[in-house]
Each structure stands twice: as structure tokens, then as C-alpha cells.
C-alpha positions in Angstrom: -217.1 -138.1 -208.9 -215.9 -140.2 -205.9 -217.3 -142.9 -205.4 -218.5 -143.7 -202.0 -219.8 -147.1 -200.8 -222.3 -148.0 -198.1 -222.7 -151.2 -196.3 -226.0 -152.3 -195.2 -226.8 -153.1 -192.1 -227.6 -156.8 -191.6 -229.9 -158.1 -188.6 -230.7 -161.5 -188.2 -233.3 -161.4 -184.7 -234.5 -164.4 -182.9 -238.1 -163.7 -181.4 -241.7 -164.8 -180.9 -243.2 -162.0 -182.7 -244.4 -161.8 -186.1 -242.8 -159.5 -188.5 -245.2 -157.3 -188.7 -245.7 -157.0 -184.6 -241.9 -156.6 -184.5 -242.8 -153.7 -187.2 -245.2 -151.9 -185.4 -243.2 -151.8 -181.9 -240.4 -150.5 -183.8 -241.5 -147.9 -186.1 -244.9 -146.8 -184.8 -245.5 -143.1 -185.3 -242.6 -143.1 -187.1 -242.9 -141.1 -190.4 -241.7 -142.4 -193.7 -241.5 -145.8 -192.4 -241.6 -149.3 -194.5 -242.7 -153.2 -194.1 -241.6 -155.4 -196.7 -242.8 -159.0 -196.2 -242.9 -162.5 -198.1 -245.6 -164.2 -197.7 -243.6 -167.1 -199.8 -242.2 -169.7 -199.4 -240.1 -169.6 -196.1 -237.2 -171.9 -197.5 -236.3 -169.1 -200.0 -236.9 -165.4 -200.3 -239.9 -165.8 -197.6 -237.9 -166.2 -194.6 -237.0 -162.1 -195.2 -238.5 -159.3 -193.9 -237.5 -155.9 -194.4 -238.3 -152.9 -192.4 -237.2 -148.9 -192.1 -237.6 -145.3 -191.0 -236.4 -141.9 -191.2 -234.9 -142.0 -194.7 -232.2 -139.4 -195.5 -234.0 -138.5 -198.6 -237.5 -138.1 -199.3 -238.4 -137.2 -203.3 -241.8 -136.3 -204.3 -243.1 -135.1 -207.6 -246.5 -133.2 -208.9 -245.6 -133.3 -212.5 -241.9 -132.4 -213.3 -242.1 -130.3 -210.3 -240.0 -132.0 -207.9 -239.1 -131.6 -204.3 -235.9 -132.8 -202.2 -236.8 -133.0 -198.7 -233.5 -133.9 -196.7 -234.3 -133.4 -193.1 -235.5 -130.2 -192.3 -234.0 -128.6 -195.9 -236.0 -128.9 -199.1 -234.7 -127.9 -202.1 -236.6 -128.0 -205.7 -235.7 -129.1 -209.8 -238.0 -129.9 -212.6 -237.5 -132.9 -214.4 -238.5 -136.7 -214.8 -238.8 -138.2 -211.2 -237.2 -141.5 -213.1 -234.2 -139.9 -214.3 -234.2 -138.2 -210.4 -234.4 -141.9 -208.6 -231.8 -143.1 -211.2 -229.2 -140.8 -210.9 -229.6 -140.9 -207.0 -229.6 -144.5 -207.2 -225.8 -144.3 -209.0 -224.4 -142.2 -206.1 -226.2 -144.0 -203.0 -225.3 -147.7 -204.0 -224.6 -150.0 -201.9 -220.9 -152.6 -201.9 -223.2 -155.8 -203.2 -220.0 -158.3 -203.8 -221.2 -160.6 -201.5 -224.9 -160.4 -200.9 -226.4 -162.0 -197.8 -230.1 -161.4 -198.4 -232.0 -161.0 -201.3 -232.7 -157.2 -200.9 -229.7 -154.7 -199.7 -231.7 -151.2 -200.0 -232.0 -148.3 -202.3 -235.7 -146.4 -203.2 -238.8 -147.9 -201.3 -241.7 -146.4 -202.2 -244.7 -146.1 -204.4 -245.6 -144.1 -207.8 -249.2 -143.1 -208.8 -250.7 -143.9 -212.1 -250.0 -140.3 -213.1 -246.0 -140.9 -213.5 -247.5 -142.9 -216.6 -247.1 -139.8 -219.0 -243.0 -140.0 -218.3 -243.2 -143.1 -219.6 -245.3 -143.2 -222.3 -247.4 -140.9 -224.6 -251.0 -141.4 -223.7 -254.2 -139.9 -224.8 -256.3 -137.6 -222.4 -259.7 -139.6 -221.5 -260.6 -137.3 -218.4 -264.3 -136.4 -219.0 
């Protein structure tokens, strides 16, 4: 396999508005899209915000059944969703040699509580 790396793009803005007002001019009505904020200290990792849209990929899983959604082309595999996400997460990698922020990209998202069965072997309580 080649390998193939990606650069992030960096953007340090200067405005009045807060983060998450920036955010919502940005991306509203935009599908898919992200807000990542620190509410810590702003010395450190607080001063960062991270926002985005329109991913390339879009991964989604009822069980093992899982579907690739890549624009307009979906495509389907059963399997762990982990193992998925990892093995994408090998070819889409960013260059990191010389970090500027604390967060560069890769999977934003969220799991349910249901994934929990790919992880460990847990007794059915449903009533």
C-alpha cells in the first residue's frame, strides 16, 4: 500500500465572535457538521476550537451491519465498526512531525451504548 499523507489545514482567525457564533455562521444547515470546544484553561489546550463539515466519509453501524456513505455512493460490509474506524484511521493519517495544535483530525463522532457488545461480553438485562 502507498502511503499517502495529508496536511491539515491550520486557521488561526482574529474576530469578536465566540466560537461557537463563528460555528453557527459557518456551518448552519450544514449536515454532518462538528464543534469541538475547551472550556479550559485558555493558556493551554483551551485557547482551541475545532470545527467541520461535509466529511468525505460517513460510517454507520446497526450491529455488524455497516454502511459507507461517500458522497452520494454507499457501499456495505459486516464487521466490528472498531476494526472499520481503525483500519480507515491507518490509511487517512495525517503528516504529525511537527504538530501546531493539539488536535490535527481523524474520526469525530459519537458511539451508542450498544457498540458495548464489540467490546466486551455482557449479559442481556432487557426486560
Amino acid at each position: 500500500m502507498v502511503e499517502e499523507f495529508r496536511y491539515p489545514l491550520i486557521e488561526e482567525v482574529d474576530t469578536e465572535l465566540s466560537p461557537l457564533d463563528a460555528f453557527e455562521l459557518l456551518f448552519e444547515g450544514k449536515h454532518f457538521s462538528f464543534f469541538l470546544d475547551s472550556g479550559m484553561d485558555p493558556g493551554k489546550l483551551g485557547r482551541y476550537s475545532f470545527v467541520g463539515s461535509s466529511p468525505f466519509l460517513v460510517l454507520s453501524s446497526r450491529g455488524s451491519e455497516i454502511t459507507l456513505t461517500r458522497g452520494a455512493e454507499k457501499s456495505s460490509l459486516r464487521g466490528n465498526p472498531f476494526d472499520v474506524v481503525n483500519n480507515f484511521l491507518g490509511v487517512y493519517h495525517l503528516d504529525s512531525s511537527s504538530p501546531q495544535v493539539p488536535f490535527l483530525g481523524g474520526a469525530v463522532g459519537y458511539f451508542s451504548y450498544d457498540l458495548c457488545h464489540f467490546i466486551e461480553r455482557l449479559p442481556s438485562t432487557a426486560v
